[in-house]
DODOTI-188933 format. One record per residue (C-alpha): residue number from 1; residue in one letter; y, z, x. Coordinates in Angstrom, 1 decimal, always signed. Layout:
% DODOTI-188933
n = NUM res = A north = Y up = Z east = X
...
% end
This chain:
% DODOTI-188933
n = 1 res = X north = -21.9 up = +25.4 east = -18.3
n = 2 res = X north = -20.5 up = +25.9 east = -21.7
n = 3 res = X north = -23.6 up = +24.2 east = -23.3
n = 4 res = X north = -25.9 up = +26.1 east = -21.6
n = 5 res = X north = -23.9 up = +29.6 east = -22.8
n = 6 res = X north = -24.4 up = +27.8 east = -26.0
n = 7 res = X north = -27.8 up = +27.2 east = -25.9
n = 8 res = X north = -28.4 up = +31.1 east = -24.5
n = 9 res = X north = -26.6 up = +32.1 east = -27.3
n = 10 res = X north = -28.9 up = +31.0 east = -30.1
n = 11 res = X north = -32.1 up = +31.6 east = -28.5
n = 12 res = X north = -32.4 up = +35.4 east = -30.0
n = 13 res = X north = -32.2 up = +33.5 east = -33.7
n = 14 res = X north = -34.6 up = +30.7 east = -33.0
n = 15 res = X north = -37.2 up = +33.6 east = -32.1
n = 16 res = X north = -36.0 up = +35.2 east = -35.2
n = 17 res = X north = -37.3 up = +31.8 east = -37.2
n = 18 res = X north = -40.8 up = +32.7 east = -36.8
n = 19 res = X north = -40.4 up = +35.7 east = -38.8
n = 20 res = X north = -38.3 up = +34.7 east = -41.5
n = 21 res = X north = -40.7 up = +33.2 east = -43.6
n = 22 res = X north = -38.7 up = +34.1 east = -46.4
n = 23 res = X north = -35.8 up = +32.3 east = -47.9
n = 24 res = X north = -34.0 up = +35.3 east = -48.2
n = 25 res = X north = -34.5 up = +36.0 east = -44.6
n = 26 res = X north = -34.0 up = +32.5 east = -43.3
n = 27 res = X north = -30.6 up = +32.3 east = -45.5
n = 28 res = X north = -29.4 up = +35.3 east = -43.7
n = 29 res = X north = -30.5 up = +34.2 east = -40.4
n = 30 res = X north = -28.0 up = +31.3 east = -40.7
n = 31 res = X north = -25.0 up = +33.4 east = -41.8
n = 32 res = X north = -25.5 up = +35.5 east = -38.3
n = 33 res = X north = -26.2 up = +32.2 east = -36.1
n = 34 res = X north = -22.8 up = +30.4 east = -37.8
n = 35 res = X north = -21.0 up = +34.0 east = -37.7
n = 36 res = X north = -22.0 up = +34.2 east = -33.7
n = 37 res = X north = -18.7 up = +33.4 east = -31.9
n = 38 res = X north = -20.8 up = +32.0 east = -28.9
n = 39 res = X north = -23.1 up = +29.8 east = -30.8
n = 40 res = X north = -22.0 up = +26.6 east = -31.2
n = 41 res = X north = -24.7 up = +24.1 east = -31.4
n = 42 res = X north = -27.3 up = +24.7 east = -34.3
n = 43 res = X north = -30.3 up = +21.3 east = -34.3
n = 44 res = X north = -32.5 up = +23.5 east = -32.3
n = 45 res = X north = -32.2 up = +26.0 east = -35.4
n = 46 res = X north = -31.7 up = +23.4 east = -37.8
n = 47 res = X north = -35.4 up = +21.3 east = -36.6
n = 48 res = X north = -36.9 up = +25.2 east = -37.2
n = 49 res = X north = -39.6 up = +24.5 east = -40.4
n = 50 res = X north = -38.7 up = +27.7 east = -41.6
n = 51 res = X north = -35.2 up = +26.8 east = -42.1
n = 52 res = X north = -36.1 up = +23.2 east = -43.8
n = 53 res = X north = -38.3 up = +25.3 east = -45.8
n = 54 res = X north = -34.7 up = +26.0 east = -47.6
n = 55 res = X north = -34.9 up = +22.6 east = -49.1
n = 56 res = X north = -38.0 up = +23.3 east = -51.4
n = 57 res = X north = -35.3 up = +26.9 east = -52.6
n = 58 res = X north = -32.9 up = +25.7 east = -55.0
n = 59 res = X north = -31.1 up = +28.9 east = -54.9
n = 60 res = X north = -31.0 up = +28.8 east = -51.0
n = 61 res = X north = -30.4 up = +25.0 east = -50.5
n = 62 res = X north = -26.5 up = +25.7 east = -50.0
n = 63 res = X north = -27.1 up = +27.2 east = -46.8
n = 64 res = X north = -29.0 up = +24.2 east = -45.2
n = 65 res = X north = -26.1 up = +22.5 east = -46.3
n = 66 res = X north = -24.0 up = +24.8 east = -44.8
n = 67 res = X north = -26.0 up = +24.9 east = -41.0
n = 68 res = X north = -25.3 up = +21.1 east = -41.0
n = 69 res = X north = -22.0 up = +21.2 east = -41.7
n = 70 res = X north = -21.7 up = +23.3 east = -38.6
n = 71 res = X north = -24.1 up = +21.3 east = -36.9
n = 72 res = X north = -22.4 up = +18.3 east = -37.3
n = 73 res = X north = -19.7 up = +18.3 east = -39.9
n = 74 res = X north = -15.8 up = +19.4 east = -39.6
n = 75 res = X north = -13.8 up = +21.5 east = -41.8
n = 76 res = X north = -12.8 up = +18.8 east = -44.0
n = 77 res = X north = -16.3 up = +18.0 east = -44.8
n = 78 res = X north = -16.7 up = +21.7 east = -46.3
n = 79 res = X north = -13.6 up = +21.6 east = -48.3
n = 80 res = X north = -15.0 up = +18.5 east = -49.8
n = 81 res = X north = -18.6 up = +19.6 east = -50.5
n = 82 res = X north = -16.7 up = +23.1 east = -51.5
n = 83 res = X north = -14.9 up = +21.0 east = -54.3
n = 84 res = X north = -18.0 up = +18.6 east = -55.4
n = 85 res = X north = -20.6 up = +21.0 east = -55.8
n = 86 res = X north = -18.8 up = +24.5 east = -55.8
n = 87 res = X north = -22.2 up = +25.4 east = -54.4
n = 88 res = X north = -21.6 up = +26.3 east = -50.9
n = 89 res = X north = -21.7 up = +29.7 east = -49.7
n = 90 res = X north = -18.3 up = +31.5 east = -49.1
n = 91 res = X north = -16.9 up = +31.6 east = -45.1
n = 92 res = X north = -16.3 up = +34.7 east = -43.6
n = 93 res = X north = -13.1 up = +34.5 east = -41.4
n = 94 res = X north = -15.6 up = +34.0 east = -38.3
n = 95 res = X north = -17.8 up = +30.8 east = -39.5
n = 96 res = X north = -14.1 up = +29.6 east = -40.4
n = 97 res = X north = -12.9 up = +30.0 east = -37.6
n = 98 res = X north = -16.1 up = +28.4 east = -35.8
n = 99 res = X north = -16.3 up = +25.8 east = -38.2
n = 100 res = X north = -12.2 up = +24.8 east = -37.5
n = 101 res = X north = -13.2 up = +25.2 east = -33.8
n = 102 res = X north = -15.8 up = +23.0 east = -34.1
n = 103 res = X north = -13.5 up = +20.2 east = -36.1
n = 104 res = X north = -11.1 up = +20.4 east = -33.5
n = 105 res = X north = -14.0 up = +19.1 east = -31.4
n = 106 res = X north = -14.5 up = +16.3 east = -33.3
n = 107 res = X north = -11.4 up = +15.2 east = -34.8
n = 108 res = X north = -10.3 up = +15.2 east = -30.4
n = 109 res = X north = -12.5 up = +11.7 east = -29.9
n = 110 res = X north = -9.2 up = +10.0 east = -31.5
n = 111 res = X north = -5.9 up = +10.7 east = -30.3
n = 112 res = X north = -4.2 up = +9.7 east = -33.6
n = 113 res = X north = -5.8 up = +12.8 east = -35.3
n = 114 res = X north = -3.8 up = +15.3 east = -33.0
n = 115 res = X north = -0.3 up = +15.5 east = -34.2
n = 116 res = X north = +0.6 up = +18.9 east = -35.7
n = 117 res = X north = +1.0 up = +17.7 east = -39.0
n = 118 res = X north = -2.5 up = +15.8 east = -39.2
n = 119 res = X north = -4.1 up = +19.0 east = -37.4
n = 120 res = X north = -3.3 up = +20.7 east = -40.1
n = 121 res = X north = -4.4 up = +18.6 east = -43.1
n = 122 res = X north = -8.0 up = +18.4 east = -41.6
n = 123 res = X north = -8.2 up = +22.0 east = -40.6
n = 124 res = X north = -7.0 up = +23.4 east = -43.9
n = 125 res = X north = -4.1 up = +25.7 east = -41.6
n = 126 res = X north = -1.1 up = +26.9 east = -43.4
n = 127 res = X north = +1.4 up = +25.9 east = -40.8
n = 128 res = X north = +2.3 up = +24.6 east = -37.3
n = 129 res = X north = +2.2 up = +28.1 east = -35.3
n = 130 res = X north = -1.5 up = +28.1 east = -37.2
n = 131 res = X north = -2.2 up = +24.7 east = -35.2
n = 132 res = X north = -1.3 up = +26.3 east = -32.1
n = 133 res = X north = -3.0 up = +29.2 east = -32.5
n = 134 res = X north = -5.9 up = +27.6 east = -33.4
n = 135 res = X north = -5.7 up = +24.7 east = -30.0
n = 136 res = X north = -4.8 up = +27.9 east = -27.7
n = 137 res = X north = -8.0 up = +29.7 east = -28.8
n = 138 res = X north = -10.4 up = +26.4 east = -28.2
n = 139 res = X north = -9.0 up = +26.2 east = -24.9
n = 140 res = X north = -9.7 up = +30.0 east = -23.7
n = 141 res = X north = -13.1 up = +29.6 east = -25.3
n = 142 res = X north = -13.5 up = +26.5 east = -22.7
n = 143 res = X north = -14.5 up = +23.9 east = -25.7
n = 144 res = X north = -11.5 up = +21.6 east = -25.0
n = 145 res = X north = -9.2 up = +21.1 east = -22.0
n = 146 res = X north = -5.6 up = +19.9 east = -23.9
n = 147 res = X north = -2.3 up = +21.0 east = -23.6
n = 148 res = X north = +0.5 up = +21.6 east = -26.3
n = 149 res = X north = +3.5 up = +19.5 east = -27.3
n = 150 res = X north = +5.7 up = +21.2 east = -29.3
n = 151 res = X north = +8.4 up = +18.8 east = -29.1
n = 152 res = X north = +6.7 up = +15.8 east = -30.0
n = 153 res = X north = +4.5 up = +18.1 east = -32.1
n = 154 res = X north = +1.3 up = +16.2 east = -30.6
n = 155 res = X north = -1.9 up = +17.8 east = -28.7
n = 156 res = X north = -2.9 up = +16.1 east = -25.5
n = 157 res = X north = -6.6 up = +16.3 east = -24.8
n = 158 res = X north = -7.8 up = +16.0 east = -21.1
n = 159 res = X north = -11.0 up = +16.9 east = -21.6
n = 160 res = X north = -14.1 up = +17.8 east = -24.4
n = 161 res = X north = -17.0 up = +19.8 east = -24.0
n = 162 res = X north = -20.1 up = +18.3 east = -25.7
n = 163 res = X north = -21.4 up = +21.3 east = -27.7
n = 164 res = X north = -21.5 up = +19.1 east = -31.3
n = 165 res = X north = -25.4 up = +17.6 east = -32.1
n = 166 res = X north = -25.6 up = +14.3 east = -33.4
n = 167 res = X north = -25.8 up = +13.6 east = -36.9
n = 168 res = X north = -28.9 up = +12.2 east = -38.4
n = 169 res = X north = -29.7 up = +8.1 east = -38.2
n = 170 res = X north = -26.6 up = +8.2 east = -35.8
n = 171 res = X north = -28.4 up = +7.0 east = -32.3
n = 172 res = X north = -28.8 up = +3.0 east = -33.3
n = 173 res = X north = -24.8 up = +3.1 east = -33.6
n = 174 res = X north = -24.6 up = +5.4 east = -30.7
n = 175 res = X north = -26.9 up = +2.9 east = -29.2
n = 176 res = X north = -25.1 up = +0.0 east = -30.2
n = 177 res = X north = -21.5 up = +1.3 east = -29.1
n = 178 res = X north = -23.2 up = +2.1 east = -26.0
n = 179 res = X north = -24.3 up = -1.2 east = -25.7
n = 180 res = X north = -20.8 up = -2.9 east = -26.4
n = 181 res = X north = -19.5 up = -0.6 east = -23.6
n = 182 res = X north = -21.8 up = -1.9 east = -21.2
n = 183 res = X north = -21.3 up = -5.2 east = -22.1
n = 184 res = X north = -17.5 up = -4.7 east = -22.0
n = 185 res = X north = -18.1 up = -3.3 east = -18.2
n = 186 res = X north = -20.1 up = -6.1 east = -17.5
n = 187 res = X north = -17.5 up = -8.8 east = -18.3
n = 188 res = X north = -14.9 up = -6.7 east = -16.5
n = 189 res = X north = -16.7 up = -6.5 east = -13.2
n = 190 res = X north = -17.5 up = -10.5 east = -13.4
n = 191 res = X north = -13.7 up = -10.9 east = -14.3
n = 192 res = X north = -12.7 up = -8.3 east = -11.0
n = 193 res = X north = -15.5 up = -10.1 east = -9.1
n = 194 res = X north = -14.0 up = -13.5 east = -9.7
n = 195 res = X north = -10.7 up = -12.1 east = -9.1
n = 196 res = X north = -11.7 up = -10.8 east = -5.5
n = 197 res = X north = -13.1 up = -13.8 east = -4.6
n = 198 res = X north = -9.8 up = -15.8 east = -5.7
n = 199 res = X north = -8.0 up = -13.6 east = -3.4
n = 200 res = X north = -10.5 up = -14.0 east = -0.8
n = 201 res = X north = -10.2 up = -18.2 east = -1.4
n = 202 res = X north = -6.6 up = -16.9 east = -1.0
n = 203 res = X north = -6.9 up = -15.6 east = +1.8
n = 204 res = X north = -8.7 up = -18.2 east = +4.0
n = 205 res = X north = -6.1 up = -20.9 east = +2.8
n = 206 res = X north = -3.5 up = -18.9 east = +3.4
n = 207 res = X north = -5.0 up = -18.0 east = +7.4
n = 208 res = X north = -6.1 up = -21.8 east = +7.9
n = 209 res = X north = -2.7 up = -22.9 east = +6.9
n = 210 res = X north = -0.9 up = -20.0 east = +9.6
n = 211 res = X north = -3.7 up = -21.3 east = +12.0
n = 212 res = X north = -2.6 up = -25.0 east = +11.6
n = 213 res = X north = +1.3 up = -24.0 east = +11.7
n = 214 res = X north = +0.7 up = -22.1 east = +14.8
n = 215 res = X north = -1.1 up = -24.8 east = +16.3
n = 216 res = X north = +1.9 up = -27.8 east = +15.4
n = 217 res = X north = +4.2 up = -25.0 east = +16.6
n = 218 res = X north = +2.4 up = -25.0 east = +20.1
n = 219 res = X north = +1.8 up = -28.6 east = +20.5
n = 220 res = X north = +5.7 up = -29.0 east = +20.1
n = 221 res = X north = +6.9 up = -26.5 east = +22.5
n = 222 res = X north = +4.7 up = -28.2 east = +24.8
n = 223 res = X north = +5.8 up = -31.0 east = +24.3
n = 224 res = X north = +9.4 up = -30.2 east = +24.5
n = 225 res = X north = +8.1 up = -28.2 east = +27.8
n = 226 res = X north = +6.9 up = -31.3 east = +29.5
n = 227 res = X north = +10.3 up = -33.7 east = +28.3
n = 228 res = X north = +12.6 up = -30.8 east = +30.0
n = 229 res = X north = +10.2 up = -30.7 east = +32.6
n = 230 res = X north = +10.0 up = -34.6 east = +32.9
n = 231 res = X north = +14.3 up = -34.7 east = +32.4
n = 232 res = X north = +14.7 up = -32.5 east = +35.6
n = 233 res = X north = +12.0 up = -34.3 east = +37.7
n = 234 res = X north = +14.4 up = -37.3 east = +37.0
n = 235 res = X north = +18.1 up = -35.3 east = +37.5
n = 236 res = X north = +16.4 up = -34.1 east = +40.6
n = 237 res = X north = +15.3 up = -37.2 east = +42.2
n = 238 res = X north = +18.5 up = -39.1 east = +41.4
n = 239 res = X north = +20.8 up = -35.4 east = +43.0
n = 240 res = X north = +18.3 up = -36.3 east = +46.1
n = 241 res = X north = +19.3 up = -39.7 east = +46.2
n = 242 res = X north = +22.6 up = -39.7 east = +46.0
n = 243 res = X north = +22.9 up = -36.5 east = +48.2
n = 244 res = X north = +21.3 up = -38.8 east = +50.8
n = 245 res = X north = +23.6 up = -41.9 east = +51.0
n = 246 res = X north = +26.2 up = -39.8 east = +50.8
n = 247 res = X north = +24.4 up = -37.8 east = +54.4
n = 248 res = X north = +23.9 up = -41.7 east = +55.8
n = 249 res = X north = +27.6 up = -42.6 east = +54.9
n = 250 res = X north = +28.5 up = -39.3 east = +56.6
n = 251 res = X north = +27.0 up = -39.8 east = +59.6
n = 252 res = X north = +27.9 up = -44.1 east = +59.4
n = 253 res = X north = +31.9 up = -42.5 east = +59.4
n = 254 res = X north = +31.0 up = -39.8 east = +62.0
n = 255 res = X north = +29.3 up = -42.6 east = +64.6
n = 256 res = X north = +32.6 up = -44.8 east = +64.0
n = 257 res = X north = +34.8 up = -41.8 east = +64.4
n = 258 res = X north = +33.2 up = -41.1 east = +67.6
n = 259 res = X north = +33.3 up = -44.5 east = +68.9
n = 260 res = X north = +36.9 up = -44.5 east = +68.0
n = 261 res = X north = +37.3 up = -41.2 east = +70.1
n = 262 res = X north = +35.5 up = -42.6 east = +73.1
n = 263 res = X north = +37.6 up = -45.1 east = +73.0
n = 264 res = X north = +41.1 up = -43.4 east = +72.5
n = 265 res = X north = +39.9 up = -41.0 east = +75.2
n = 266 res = X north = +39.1 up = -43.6 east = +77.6
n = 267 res = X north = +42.3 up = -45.3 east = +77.6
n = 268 res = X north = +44.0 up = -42.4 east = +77.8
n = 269 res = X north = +42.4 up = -41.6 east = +80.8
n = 270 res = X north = +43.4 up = -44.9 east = +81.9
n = 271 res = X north = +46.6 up = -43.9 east = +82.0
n = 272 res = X north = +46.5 up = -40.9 east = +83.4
n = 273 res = X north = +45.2 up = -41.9 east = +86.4
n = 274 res = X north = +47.9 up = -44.5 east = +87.0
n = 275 res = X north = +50.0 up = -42.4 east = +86.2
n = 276 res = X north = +48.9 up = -40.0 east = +89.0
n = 277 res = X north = +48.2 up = -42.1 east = +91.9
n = 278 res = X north = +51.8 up = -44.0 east = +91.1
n = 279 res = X north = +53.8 up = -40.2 east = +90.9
n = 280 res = X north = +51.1 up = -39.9 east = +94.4
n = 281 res = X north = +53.0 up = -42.4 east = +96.0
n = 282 res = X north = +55.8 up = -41.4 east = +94.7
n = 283 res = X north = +55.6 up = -37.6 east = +95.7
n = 284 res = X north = +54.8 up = -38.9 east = +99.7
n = 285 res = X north = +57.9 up = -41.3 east = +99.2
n = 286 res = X north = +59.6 up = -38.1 east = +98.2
n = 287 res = X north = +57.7 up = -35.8 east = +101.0
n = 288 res = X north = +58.8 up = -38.5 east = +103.3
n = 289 res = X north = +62.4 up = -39.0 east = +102.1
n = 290 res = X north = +62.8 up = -34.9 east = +102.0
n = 291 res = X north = +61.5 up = -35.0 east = +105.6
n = 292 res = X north = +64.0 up = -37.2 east = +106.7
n = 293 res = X north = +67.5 up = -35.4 east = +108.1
n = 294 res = X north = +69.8 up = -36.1 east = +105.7
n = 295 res = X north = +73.3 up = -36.9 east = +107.6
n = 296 res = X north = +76.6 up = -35.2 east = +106.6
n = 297 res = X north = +77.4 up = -38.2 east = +105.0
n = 298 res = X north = +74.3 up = -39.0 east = +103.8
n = 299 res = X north = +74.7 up = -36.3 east = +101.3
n = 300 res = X north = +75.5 up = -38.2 east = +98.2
n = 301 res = X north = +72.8 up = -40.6 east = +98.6
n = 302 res = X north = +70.3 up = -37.6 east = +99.0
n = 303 res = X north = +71.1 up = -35.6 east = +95.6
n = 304 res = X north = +70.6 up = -39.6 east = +93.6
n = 305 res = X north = +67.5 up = -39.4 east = +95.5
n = 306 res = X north = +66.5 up = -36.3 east = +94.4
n = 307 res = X north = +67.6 up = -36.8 east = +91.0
n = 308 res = X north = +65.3 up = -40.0 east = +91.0
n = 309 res = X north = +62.3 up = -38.1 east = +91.9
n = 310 res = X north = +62.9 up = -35.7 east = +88.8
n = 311 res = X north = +63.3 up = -38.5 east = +86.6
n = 312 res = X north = +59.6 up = -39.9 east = +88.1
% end
């Protein structure tokens, strides 16, 4: 988005090119482009033959110089080119402020160039609130995504938008860094591939080895299912066999006892029966002793008689 308003933004000067076919004219044209505060990316205008045609000017030559500074050179770079050559044209406060906009941008690719105090070495800023100022404007104008640290006095970038052009002969490094990067991702992903498939290895040992466990683990507890089992197939049968001898000597002791019974029974019915047909006899005896008149002085002898009769 912001490369685009970038790119809208110096359209109006690269139709200017084609009529400034003067030096003059083409000098002038890059003092507006740089002083633009929405321009912010200059090769297009920079590629433009009437603005190469500088180089054949001697007196104009500073501001090629100057457009590639802001094409793709930082603040730092001017103040050294400002102190070789003494050449360079003067900045207005808004190519200065551009041009430490445009720094910022670059000097943000390494975070050991963002502490306040190297901030303001490369930018040329006369103090710490300077830095600030600076960092808060980039971030409204939507160049750089950071945040301030005032007590670490440190900038933390999160984010850079890519409105600087490449400088000249730099693709074969670009190239080659890009190349090492790949490379670099490549021997990452083998080392993460490698990595997965250890776990996986991992993984299958690990589940073979619960697999075999569980296995053992069931074998035994049926194993130990069929011992208890077998144990109280054994308990059982010896309960039932003595629980039977003890039913046959039960019913050995009832038989005797009943024989013994009979037996007792029978004899004391033997005696019983004596017993009655002797107190029979007795009790006619008696019936025909009671019948009998007893005589006045037979009385005596009928009370012992009587008396024997009880006895019986």
């Amino acid at each position: 988005m912001e490369q685009a308003k970038a790119l809208n933004a110096l359209e109006p000067y690269l139709a200017l090119t084609k009529s400034a076919t003067a030096p003059r004219a083409a000098a002038d044209l890059v003092t507006q482009a740089t002083s633009n505060p929405n321009t912010y990316v200059f090769a297009e205008l920079l590629q433009a033959s009437q603005i190469q045609a500088l180089s054949q000017s001697p007196e104009y030559v500073p501001y090629l110089q100057l457009l590639e500074i802001f094409s793709h050179g930082t603040y730092q770079t001017y103040q050294t080119a400002q102190a070789t050559t003494s050449t360079l044209p003067t900045l207005n406060d808004a190519q200065t402020l551009k041009l430490r906009q445009l720094s910022l941008l670059t000097l943000a690719r390494n975070p050991h160039n963002l502490t306040y105090n190297a901030l303001q070495t490369s930018l040329g800023l006369p103090s710490h609130r300077a830095v600030e100022e600076l960092v808060i404007s980039v971030i409204y104008s939507g160049l750089l995504e950071a945040q301030l640290d005032p007590r670490n006095q440190s900038v933390h970038v999160s984010g850079v938008s890519p409105l600087r052009d490449l400088e000249p002969n730099s693709i074969p490094s670009a190239l080659a860094a890009l190349r090492d990067f790949s490379s670099r991702c490549t021997a990452t992903l083998q080392d993460l591939e490698a990595q997965v498939q250890s776990v996986r290895a991992t993984a299958v040992s690990r589940a073979a080895e619960t697999q075999a466990a569980a296995a053992a683990q069931a074998k035994l507890i049926e194993e130990q299912r069929q011992a208890e089992q077998a144990g109280t197939g054994a308990i059982g049968l010896g309960a039932h066999a003595r629980g039977s001898s003890r039913l046959v000597d039960a019913a050995v002791a009832r038989l005797r006892g009943g024989n013994a019974a009979n037996a007792g029974s029978q004899s004391r019915s033997g005696k019983r029966g004596s017993g009655s047909l002797d107190a029979g006899q007795d009790s006619d005896e008696a019936m025909d002793v009671d019948e009998e008149d007893p005589d006045d002085g037979d009385v005596g002898q009928g009370k012992k008689q009587r008396q024997s009769r009880r006895k019986l």
